[in-house]
C-alpha positions in Angstrom: 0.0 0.0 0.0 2.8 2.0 0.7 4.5 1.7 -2.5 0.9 3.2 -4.1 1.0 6.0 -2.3 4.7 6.6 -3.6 3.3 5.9 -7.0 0.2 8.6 -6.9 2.9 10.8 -5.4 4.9 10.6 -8.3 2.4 10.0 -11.2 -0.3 13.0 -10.0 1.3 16.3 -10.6 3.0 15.2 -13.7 -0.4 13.9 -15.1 -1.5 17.6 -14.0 1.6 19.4 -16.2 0.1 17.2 -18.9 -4.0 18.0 -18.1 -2.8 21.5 -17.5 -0.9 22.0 -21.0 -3.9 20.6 -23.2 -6.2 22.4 -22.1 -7.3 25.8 -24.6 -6.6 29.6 -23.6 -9.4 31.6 -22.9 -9.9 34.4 -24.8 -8.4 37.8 -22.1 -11.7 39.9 -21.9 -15.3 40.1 -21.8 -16.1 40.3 -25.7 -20.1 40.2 -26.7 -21.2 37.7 -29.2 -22.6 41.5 -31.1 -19.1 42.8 -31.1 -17.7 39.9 -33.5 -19.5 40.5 -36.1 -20.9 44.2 -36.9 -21.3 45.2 -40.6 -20.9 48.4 -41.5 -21.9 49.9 -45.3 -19.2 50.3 -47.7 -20.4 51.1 -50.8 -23.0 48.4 -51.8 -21.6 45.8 -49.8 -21.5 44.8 -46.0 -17.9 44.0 -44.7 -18.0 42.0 -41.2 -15.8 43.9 -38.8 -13.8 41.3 -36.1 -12.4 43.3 -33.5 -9.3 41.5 -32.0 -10.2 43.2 -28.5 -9.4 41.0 -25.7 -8.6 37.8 -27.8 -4.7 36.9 -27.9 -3.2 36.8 -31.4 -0.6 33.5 -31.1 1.9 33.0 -34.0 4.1 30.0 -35.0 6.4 31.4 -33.0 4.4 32.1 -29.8 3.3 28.8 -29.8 7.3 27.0 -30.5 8.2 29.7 -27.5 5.4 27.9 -25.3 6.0 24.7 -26.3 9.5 24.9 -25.2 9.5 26.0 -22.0 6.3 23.5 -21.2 8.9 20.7 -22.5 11.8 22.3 -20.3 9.6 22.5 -17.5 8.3 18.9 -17.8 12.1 17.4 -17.8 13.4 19.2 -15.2 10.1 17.6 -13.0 10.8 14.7 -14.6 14.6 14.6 -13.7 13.9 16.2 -10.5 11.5 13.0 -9.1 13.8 10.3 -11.0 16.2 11.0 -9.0 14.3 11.3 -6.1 13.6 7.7 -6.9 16.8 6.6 -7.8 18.5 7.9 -4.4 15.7 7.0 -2.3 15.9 3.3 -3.5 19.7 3.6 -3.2 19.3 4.6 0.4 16.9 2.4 2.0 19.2 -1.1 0.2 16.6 -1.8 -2.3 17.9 -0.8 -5.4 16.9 -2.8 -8.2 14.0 -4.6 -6.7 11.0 -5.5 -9.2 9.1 -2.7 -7.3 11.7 0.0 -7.6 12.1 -1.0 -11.2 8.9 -0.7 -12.1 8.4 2.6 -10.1 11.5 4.7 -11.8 10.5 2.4 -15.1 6.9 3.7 -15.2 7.9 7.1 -13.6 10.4 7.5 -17.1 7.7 6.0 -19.5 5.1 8.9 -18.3 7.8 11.9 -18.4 8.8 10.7 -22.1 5.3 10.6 -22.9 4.6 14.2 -21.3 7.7 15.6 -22.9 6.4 14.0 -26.5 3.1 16.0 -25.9 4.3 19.3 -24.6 6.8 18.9 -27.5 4.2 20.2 -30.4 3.9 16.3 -31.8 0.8 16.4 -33.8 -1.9 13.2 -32.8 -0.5 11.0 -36.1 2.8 11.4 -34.5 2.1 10.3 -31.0 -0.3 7.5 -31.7 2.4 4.9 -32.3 5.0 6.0 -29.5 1.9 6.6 -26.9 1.2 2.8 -27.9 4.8 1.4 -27.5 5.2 2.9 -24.3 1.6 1.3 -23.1 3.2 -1.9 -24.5 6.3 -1.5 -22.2 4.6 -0.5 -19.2 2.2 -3.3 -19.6 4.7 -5.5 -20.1 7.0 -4.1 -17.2 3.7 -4.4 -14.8 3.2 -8.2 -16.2 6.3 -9.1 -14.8 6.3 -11.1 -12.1 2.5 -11.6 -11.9 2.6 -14.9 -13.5 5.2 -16.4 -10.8 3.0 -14.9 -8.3 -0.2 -16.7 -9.5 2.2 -20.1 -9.7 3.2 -19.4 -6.3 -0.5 -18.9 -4.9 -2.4 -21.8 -6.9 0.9 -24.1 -5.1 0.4 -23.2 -1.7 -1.2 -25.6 1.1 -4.2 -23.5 1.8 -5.5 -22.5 -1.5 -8.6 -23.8 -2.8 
């Protein structure tokens, strides 16, 4: 139980960063569904005036600026709590048990994953490494659990 509560520890605010950096801007301002679109005569035709007013104006390069410090932000975290990890297990003698690998093995899995999103990838791009990552981690998790069943089903007072 202990080791789960390490685990939501760890996992929670980096699956924040990642909740937190998909989620849309609001538009700065309190702009009227009138105010979008007012037209005004010109001649014989009606031109449809959009006032920029309180909306932010992003460009390619706003959004690579953003993108980068998200996916600076996201390794340092991600450095920061492997190593927590890492020198934790070190200290308490248990380096390199199946739990601690799976914790720093699942804990590296979800920051590469983070860092591919806050990246700019595009969805085509991520599909494939989102879905070899799930294919380690579920293989990483699977370890283990079949001796552990073996081990069960063989003891004296299972039924």
């Amino acid at each position: 139980m202990r080791h789960f509560a390490c685990l939501l520890l760890v996992l929670c605010p980096l699956l924040w960063a990642a909740h937190a950096s998909a989620q849309p801007t609001e538009p700065a301002g309190d702009v009227s569904a009138n105010a979008l679109a007012q037209p005004t005569k010109a001649g014989d035709a009606f031109e449809v005036v959009t006032p920029t007013r309180g909306f932010t104006q992003s460009s390619a390069a706003d959004d690579f600026a953003h993108a980068r410090v998200m996916s600076i932000a996201v390794l340092v975290y991600s450095t920061i709590i492997i190593s927590l990890l890492v020198s934790v297990a070190f200290r308490s003698g248990q380096w390199w048990t199946p739990m601690s690998f799976k914790l720093t093995a699942l804990t590296i899995i979800i920051s590469a994953s983070l860092f591919l999103m806050t990246a700019g990838y595009n969805e085509n791009q991520l599909t494939p490494v989102i879905g070899l990552f799930g294919t380690i981690a579920g293989y990483i998790l699977g370890q283990g659990s079949s001796a552990l069943v073996a081990r069960q089903n063989s003891s004296p007072g299972s039924e």
